[in-house]
PAFIRO-935962 format. One record per atom (N, C-alpha, C): residue in three letters; y, x, z. Coordinates in pm, whole numbers, plus 50000, padded with zeros to 5 digits. Layout:
! PAFIRO-935962
ALAYXZ
...
***
This chain:
! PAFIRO-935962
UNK498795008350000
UNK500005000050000
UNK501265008750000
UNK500785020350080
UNK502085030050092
UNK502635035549936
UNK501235037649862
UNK501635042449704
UNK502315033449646
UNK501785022149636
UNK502515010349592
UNK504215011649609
UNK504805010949735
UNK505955013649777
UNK506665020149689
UNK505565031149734
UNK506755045049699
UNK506855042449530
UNK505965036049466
UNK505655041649389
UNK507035025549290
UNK507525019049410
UNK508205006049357
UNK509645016849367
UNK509905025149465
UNK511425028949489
UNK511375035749375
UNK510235046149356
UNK510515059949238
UNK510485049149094
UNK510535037349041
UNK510395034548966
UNK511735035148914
UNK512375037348757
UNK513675039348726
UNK514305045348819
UNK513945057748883
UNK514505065048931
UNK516055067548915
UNK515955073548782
UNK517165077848703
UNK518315066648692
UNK517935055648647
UNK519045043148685
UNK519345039648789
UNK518725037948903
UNK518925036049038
UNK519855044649069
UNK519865060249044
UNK520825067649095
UNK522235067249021
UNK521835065548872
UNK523105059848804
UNK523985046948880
UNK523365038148909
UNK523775024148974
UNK525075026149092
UNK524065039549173
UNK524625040449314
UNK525775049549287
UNK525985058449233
UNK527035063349149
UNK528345057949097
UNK527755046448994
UNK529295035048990
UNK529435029349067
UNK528625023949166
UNK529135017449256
UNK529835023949340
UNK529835035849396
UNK530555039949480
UNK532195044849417
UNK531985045049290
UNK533005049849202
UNK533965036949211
UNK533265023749164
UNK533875011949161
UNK534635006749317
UNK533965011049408
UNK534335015049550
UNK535555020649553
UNK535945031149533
UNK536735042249548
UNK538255035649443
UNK537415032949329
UNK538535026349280
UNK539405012549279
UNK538675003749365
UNK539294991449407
UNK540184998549544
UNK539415009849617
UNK540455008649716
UNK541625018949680
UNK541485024449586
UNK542685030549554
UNK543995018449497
UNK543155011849449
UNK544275001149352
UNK544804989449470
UNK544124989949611
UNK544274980949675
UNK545624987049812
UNK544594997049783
UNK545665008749933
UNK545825022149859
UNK547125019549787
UNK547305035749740
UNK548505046049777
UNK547645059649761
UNK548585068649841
UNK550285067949797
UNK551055068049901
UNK552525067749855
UNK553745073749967
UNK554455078949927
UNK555395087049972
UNK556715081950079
UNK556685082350185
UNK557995076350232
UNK558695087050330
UNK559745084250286
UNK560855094850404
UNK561055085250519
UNK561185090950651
UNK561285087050784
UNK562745089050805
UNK563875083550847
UNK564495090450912
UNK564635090451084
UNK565625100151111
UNK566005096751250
UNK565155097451310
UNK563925106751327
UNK563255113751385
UNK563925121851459
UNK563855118551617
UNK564195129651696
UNK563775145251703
UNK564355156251714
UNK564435167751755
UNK564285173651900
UNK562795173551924
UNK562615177752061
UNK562395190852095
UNK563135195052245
UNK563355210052247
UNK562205214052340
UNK561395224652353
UNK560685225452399
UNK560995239952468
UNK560765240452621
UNK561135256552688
UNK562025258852662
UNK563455250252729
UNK564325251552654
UNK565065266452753
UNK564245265952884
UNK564265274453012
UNK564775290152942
UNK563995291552841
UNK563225307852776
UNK564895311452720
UNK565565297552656
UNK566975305552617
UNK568175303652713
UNK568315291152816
UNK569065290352879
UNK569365297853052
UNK570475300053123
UNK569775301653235
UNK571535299453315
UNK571385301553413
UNK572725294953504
UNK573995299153443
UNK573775308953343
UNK575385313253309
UNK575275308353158
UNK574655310353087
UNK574415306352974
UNK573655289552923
UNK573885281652804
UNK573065270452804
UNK573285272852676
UNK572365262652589
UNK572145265552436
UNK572875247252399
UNK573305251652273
UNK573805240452217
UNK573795235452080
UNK572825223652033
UNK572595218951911
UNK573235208651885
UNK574535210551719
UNK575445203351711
UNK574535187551672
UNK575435178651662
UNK574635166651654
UNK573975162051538
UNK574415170051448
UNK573685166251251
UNK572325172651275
UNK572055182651407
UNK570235187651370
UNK569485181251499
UNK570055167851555
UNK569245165351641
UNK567985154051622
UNK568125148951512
UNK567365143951458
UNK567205143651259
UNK566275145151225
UNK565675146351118
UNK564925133051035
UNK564855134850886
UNK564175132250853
UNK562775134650769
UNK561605133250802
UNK560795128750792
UNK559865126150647
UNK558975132550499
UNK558375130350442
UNK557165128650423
UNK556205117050458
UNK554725113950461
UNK554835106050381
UNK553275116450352
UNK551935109650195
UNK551325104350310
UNK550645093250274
UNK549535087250281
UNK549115075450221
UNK547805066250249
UNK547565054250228
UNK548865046050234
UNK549005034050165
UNK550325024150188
UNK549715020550330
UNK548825015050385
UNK548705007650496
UNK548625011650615
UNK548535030150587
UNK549465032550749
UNK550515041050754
UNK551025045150607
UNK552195049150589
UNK553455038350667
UNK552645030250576
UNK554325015450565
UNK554435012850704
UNK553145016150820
UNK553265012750948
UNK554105020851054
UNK554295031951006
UNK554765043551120
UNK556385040251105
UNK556895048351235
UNK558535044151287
UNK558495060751326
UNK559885059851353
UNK560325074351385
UNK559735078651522
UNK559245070151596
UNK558685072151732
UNK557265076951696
UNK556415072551583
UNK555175077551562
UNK555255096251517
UNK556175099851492
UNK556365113251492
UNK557345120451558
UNK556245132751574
UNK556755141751687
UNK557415155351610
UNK558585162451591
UNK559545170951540
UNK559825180251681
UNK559135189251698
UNK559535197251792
UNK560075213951744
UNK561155219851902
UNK561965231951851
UNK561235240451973
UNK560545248752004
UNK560135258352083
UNK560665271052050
UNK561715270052211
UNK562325280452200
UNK561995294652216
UNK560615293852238
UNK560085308752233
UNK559865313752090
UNK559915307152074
UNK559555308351857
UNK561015310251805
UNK562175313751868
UNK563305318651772
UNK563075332551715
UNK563615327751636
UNK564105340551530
UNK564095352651527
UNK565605352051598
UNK566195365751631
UNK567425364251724
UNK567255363351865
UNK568335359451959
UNK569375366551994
UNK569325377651885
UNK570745383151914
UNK571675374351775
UNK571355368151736
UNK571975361051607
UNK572885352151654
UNK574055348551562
UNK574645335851619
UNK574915330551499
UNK574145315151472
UNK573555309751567
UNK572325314251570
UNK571105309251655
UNK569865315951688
UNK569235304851609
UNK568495305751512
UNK567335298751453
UNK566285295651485
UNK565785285951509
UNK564465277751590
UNK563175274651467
UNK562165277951488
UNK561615274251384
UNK560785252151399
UNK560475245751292
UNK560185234551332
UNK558705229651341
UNK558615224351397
UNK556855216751381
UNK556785203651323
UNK555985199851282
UNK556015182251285
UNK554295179051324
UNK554085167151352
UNK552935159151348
UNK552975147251373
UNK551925140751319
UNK551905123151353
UNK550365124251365
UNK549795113751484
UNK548685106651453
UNK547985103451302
UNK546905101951270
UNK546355099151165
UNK546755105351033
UNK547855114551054
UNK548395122850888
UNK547875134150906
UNK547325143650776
UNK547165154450803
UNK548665163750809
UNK548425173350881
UNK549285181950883
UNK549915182650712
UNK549435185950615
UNK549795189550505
UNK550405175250431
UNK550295170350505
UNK551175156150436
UNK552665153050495
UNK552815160750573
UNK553795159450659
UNK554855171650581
UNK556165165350610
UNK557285174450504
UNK558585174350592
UNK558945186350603
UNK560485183450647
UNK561445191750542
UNK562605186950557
UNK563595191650453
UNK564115203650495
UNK563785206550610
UNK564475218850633
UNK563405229350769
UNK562935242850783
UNK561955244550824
UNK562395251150975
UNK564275251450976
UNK564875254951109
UNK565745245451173
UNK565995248851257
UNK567635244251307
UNK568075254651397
UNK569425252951358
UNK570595267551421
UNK571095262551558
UNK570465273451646
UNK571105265551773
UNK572205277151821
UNK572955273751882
UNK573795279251894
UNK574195286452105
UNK574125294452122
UNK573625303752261
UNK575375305352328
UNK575825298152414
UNK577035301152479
UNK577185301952624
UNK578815304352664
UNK578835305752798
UNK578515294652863
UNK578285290252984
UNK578665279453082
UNK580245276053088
UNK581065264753090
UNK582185260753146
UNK582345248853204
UNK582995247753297
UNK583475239653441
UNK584865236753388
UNK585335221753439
UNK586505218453400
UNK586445203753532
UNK587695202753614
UNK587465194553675
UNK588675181053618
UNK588465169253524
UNK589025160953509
UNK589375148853576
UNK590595142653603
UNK590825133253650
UNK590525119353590
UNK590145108553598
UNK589685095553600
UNK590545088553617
UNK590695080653464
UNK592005069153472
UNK590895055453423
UNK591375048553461
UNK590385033053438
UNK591515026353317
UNK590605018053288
UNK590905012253181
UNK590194997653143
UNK590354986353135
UNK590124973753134
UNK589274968853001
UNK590004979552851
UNK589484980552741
UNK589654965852655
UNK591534957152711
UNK591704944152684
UNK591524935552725
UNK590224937752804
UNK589894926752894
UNK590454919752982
UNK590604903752972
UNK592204901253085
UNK591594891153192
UNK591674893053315
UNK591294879853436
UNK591644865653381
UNK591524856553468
UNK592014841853427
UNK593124843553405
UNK594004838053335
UNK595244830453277
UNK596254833253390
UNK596034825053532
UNK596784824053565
UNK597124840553692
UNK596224848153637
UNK596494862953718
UNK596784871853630
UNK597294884653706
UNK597714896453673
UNK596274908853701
UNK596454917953667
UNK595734931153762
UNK597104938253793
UNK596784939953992
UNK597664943454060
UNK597134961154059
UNK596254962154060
UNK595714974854098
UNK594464974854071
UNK594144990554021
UNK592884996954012
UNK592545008654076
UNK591485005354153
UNK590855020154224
UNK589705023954184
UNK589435033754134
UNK588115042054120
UNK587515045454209
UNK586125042854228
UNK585395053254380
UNK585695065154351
UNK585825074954257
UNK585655089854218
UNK587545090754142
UNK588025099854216
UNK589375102354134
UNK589665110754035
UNK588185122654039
UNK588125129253953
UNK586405136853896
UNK586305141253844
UNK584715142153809
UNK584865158053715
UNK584415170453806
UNK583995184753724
UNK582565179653673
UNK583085183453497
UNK581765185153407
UNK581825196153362
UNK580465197853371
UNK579685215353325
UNK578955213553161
UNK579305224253124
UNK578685222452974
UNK579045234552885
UNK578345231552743
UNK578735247352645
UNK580365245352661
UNK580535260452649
UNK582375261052652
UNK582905251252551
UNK582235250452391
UNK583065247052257
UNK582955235252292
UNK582185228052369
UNK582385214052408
UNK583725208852516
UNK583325216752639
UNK584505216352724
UNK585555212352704
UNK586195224552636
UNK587185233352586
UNK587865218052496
UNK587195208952418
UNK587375196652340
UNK587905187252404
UNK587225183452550
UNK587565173352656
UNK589295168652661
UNK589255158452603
UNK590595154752642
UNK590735145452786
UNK589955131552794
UNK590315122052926
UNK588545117552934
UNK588735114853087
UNK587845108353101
UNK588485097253143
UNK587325084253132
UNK587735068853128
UNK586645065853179
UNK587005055053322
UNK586115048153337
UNK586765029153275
UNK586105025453199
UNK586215016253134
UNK585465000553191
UNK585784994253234
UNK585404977153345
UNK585694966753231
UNK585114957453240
UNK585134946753193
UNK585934932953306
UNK586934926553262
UNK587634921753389
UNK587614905453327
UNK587164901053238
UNK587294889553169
UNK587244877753226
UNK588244866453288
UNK587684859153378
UNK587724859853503
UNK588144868853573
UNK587964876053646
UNK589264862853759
UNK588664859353872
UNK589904847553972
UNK590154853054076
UNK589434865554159
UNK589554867854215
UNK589384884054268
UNK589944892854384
UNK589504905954384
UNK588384913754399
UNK587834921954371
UNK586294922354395
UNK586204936354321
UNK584974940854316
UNK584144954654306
UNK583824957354143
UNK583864959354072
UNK583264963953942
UNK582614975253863
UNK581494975953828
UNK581084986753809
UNK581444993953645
UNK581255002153625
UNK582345005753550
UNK581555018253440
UNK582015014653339
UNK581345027453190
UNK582025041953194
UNK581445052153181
UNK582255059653186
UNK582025066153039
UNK583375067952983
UNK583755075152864
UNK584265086952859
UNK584285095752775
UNK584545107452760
UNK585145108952623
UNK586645108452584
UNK587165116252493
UNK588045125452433
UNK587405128952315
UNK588085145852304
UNK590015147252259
UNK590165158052292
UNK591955160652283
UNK592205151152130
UNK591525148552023
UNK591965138151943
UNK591855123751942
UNK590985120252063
UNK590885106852089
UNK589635102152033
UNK588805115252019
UNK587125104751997
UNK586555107452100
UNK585295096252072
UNK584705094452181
UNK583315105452172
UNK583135107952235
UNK581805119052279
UNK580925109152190
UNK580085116952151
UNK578505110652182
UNK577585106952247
UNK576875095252279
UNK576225095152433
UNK575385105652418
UNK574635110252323
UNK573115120752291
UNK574395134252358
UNK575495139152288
UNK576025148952314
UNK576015149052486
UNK576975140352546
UNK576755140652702
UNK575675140152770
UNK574535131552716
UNK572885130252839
UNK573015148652821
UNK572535152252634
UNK572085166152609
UNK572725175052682
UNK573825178252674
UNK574555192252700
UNK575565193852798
UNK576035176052886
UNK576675175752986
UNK575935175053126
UNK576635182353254
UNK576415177553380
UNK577635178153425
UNK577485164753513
UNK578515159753592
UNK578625164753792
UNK579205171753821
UNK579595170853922
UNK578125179853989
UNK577145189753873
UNK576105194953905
UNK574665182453869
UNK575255174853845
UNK574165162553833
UNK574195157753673
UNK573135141453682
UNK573555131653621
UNK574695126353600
UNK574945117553469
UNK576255107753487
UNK576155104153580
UNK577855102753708
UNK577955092653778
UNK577825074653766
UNK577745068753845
UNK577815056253895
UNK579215056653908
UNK580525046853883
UNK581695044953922
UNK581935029653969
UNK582435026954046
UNK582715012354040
UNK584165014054065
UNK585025004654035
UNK586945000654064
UNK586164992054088
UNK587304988954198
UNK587724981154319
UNK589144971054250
UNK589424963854227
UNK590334955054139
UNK590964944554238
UNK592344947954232
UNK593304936954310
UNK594124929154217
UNK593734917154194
UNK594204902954111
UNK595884905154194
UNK596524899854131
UNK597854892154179
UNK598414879054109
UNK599034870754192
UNK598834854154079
UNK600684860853979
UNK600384851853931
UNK601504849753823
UNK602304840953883
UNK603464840853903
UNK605064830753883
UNK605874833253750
UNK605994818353647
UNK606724820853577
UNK608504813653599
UNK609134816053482
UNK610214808553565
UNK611144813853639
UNK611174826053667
UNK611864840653711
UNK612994840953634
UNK614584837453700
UNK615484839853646
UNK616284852153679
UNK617094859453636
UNK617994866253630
UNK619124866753693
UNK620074873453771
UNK621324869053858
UNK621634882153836
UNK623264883753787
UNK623904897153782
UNK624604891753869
UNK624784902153971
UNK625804902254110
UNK627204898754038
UNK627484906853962
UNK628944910153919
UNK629154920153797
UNK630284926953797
UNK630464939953730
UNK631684950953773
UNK632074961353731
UNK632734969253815
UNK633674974453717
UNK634904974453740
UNK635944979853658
UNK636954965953603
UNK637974965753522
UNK638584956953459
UNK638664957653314
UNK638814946153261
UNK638904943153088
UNK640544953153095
UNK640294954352977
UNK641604952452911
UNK642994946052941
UNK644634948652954
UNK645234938852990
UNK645464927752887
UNK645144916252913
UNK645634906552869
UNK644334901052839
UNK642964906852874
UNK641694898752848
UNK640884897452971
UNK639734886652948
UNK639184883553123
UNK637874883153105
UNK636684884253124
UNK635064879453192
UNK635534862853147
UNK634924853453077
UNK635224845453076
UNK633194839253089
UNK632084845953063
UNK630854840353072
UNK629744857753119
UNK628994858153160
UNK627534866453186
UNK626454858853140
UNK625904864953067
UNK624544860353046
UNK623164870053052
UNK622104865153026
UNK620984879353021
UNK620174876752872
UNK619634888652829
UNK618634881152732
UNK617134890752766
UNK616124887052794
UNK616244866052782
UNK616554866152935
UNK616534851552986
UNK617104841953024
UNK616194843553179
UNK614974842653152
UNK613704841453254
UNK612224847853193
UNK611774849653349
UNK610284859753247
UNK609254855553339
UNK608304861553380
UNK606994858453420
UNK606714871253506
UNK606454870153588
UNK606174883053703
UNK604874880453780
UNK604204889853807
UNK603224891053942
UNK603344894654030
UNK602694889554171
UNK602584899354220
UNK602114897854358
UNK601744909754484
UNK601274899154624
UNK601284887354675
UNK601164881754780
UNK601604872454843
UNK602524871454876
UNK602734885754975
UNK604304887155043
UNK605074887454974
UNK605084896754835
UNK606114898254722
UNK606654884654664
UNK605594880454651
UNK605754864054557
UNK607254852854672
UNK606474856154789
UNK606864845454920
UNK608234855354922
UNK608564864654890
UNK609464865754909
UNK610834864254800
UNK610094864854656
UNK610744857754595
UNK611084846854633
UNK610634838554657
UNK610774820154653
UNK611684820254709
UNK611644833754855
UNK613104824454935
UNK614624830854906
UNK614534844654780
UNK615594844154727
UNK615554835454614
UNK615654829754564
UNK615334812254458
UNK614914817754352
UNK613554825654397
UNK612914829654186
UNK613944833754169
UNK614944848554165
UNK615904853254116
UNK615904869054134
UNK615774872354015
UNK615604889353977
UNK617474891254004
UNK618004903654073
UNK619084906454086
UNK619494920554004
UNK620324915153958
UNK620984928653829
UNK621904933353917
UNK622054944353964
UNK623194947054062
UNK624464952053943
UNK625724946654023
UNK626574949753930
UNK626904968053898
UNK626684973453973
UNK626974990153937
UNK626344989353818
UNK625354982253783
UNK625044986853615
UNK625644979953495
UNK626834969753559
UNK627494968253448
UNK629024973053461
UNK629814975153334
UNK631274978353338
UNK631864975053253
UNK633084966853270
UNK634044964353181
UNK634974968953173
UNK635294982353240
UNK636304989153176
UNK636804989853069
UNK638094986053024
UNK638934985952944
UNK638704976352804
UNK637394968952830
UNK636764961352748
UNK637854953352676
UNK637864953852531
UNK638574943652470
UNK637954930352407
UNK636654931652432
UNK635814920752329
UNK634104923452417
UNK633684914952343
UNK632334913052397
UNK631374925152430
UNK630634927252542
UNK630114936552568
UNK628454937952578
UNK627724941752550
UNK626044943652614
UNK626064956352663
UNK624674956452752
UNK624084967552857
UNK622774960452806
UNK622254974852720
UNK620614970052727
UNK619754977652751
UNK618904975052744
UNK617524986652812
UNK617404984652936
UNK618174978052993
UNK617654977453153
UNK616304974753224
UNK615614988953251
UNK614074984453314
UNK613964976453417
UNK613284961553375
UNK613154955153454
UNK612454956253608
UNK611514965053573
UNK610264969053670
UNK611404980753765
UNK612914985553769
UNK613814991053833
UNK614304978553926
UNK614434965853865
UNK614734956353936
UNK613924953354032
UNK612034951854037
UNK611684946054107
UNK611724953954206
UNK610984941354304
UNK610334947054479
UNK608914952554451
UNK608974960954576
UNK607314963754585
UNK606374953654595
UNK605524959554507
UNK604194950254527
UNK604514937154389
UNK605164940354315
UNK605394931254217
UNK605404936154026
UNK605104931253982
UNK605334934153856
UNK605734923753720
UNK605794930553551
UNK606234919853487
UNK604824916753435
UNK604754903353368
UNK603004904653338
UNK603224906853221
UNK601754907553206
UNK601264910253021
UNK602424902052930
UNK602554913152839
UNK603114906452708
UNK604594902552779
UNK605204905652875
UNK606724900352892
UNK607804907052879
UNK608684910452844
UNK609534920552814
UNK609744925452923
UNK609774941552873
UNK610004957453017
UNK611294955953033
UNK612414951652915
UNK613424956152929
UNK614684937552995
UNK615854942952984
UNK616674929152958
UNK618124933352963
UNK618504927152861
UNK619954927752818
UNK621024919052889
UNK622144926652915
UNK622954916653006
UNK623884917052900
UNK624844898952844
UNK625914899052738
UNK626954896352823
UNK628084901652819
UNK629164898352897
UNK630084894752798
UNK630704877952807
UNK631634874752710
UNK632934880952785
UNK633664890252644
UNK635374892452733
UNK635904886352594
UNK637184879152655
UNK638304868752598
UNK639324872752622
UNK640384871752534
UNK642334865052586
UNK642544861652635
UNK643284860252727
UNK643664846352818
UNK643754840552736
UNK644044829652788
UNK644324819552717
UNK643254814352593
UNK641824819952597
UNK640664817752499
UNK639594805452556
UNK639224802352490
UNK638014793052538
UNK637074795852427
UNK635264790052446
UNK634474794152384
UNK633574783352381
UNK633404775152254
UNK632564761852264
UNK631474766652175
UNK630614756952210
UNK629154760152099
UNK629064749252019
UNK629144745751861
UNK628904737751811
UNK627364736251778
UNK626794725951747
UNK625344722151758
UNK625514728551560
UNK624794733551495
UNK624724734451386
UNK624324719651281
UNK623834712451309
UNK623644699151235
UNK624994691251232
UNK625974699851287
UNK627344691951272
UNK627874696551188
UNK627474709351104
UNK628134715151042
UNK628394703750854
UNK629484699950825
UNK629554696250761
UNK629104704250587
UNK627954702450496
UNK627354709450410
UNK628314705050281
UNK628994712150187
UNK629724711250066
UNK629174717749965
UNK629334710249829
UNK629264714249687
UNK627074719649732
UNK626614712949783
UNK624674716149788
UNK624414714749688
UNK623334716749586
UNK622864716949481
UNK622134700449561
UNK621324695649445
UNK620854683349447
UNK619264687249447
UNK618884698049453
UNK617164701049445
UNK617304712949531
UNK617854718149625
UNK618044723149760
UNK618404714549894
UNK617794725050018
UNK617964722650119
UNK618354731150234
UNK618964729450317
UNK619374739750371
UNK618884736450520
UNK618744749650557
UNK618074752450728
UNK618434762750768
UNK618874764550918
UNK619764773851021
UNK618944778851071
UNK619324794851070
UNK618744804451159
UNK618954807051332
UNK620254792551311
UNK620074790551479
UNK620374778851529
UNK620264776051636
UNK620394763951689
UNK622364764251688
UNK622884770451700
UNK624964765151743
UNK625194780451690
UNK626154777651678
UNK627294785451657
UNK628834786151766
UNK629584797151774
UNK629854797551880
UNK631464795351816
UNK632394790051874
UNK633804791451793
UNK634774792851940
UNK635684801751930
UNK636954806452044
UNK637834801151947
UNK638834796152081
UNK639994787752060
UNK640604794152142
UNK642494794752099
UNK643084798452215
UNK643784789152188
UNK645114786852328
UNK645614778552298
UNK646224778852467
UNK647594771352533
UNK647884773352629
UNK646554764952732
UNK646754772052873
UNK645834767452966
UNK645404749552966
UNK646574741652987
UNK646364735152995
UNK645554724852846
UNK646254727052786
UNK645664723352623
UNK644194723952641
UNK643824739552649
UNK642284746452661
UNK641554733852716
UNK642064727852821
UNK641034719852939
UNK640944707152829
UNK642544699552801
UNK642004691752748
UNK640834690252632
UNK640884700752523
UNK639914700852371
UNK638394698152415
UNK637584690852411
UNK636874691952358
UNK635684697252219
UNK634474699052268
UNK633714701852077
UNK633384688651996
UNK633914679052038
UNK633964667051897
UNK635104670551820
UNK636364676151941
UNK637764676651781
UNK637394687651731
UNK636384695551747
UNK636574706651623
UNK635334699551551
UNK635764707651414
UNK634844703151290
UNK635154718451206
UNK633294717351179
UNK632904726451102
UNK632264722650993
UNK632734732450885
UNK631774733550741
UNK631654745050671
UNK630634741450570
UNK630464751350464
UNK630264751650331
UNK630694761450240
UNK630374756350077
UNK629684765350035
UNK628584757749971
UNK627474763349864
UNK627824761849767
UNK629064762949676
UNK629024760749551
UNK628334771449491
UNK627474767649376
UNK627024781049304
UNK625784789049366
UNK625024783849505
UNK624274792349549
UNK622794786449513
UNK621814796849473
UNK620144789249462
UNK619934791949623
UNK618214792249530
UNK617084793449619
UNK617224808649695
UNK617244808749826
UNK617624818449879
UNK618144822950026
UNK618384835850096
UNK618994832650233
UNK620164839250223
UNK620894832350280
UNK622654837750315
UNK622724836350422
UNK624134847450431
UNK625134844650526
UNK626124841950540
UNK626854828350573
UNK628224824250453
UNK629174823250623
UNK630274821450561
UNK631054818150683
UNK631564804250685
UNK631854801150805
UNK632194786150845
UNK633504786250823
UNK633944774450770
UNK635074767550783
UNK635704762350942
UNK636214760551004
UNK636524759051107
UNK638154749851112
UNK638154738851139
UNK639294729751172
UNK639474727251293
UNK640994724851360
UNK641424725651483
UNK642594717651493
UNK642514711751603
UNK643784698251617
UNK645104707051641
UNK646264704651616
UNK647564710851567
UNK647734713551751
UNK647664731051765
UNK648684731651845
UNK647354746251879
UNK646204746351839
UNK644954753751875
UNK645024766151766
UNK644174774851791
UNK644374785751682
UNK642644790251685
UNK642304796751617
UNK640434800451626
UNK640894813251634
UNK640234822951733
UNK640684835951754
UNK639594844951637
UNK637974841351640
UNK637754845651555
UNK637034841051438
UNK636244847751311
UNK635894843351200
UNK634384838151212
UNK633804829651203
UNK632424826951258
UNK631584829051118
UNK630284833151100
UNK629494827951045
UNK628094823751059
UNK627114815450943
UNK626024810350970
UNK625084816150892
UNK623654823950965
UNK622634824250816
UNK622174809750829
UNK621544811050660
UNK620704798650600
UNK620084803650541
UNK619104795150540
UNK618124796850416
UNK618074781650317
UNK617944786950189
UNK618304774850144
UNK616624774649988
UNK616084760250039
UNK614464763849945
UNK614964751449900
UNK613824749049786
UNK613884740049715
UNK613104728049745
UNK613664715749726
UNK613054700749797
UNK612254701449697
UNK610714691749717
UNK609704688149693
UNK610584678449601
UNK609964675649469
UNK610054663349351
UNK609064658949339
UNK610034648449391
UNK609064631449448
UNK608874621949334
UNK609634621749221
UNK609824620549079
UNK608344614549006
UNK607124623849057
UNK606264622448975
UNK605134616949066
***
């Protein structure tokens, strides 16, 4: 029975082995056509240093700029575990006992690569070093300014104050880095923020042009204070807002001109918005919400006509413990009207202004609410006039689409004189045709 057998396998020997032949061929070639070898670049493969001990040591540290700290990456293989790998499946290492030549600058590292499941020879890098570069140690001890980074509390608060736990922070590192350091920042998020409280806080690092470090550059090549990055938290004191803060100039010091007087003070602007303690606030209220301009900072010496004082820092005005809030003007202008005797100063509403010779497909609109017109005229007269007997106008003959500045006409009941020449901008556009 056994001959039988054997004698069934050895039969067509020669075809049988032919058979097993294509088939394995037909094998080979479905899985080539199914999973075939193909080429992909990796990037952003990290650059890991290995013994990094062998080049660095308490006076010296080594430093790799940031374009060789990670690589990319060329593997052959199958599509189906090529297409699978990430930059984490390969390992790119620099062993620093394997440099070059360490009296060189920079010192050349030679590279490795490997991945799971690739052969070595499938594996490619574009470049077979990286230049590291061998320097002194430097110490620099910087101060710590906080920074909010825009971020604003509720609406109806200010930030009164910021404290840092740490006022200042020595970082150790290669000199050419150091040496770059412009500010450190600890940076808080305050958004929302109703009340005072603790915040923990980012810390930034940037260079004398205003960039920001790299985080890889700082973990890599910075220590802080002999350590890790610190932990920072600010400590944040809210203050509420009062708006509604008016202005009061005491006075002024010196005299007009002879024969002219102070006839009005004003400020610009008018009222502002301030923060600030409790006590500060409470103590506004009970001088009546009133910022005081002391008069030594104004003078009318010898003044013949209208005067301003501007730039005045407001934040010179306040009390302790107070400030102006976001977005309110630093500064404020004090206008001091000086007159003739014998002058008066009315404001006409501009919609009184009587409009002449308008085109019929124009319109005209004021760049301000009044206009201001001086009258002189004896004392008593002055009291009686009113701003109904004066009348104002203006002529557009001849003018388009466009903005001017024309001057007013000005009429006055017999016995009054207009001391000076007034004028109005306009803008003058074209009415919508309703026609169609």
């Amino acid at each position: 029975m056994k001959k039988n057998l054997l004698g069934k396998l050895t039969d067509n020997l020669a075809l049988k082995i032919i058979s097993v032949v294509i088939a394995v061929a037909i094998w080979y070639i479905v899985v080539d056509y199914n999973d075939p070898m193909i080429q992909r670049s990796i990037s952003n493969v990290e650059v890991q240093v290995e013994n990094g001990a062998y080049i660095a040591n308490g006076k010296r540290v080594y430093h790799i700029d940031e374009q060789y700290k990670t690589i990319s990456v060329i593997v052959e293989g199958n599509r189906s575990v090529v297409s699978r790998l990430t930059a984490n499946d390969i390992k790119v290492t620099a062993d620093m006992t394997e440099a070059v030549d360490l009296d060189s600058d920079p010192v050349y590292i030679p590279l490795r690569v490997s991945c799971p499941g690739i052969a070595q020879e499938n594996l490619t890098l574009p470049r077979t070093t990286i230049p590291v570069r061998i320097e002194d140690v430097a110490s620099r001890e910087f101060p710590i300014t906080v920074d909010t980074g825009g971020t604003k509390p509720a609406k109806e608060y200010e930030i009164g104050s910021l404290k840092a736990s740490m006022d200042s922070v020595t970082i150790s590192g290669p000199q050419s880095i150091i040496n770059t350091i412009g500010t450190v920042v600890a940076e808080i998020n305050v958004n929302g923020m109703n009340q005072d409280g603790s915040v923990k806080a980012n810390l930034k690092i940037y260079d004398t042009a205003d960039n920001e470090l790299p985080e890889s550059t700082i973990s890599d090549d910075l220590s802080f204070d002999g350590s890790g990055m610190p932990e920072i938290e600010v400590n944040v004191e809210l203050w509420q807002k009062r708006s509604g803060v008016r202005f009061q100039v005491e006075g002024y010091t010196g005299n007009p001109a002879e024969g002219y007087e102070v006839t009005e003070i004003s400020t610009t602007p008018e009222e502002i918005t301030v923060a600030g303690t409790e006590e500060a606030l409470e103590t506004l209220k009970k001088q009546g919400n009133v910022i005081v301009i002391p008069e030594e900072m104004i003078s009318v010496e010898g003044a013949e006509g209208d005067l301003k004082v501007d730039n005045i820092e407001i934040a010179d005005l306040l009390p302790e413990g107070m400030i102006t809030a976001t977005n309110a003007s630093a500064t404020v202008t004090v206008n001091v009207t000086v007159l003739p005797w014998g002058t008066r100063e009315f404001a006409l509403d501009v919609e009184d202004i009587s409009v002449q010779n308008l085109s019929s497909n124009l319109a005209v609109s004021y760049a301000s609410a009044e206009i201001e017109v001086r009258v002189q005229a004896a004392e008593k007269e002055l009291e009686e006039l009113t701003g109904s007997q004066i009348t104002a106008s203006i002529d557009l003959n001849g003018m388009t689409e466009g903005d001017y500045t024309v001057p007013v006409n000005i009429s006055l009941p017999e016995g009054y004189e207009q001391v000076d020449s007034v004028q109005v901008s306009i803008q003058l556009r074209a009415t919508p045709d309703t026609s169609q």
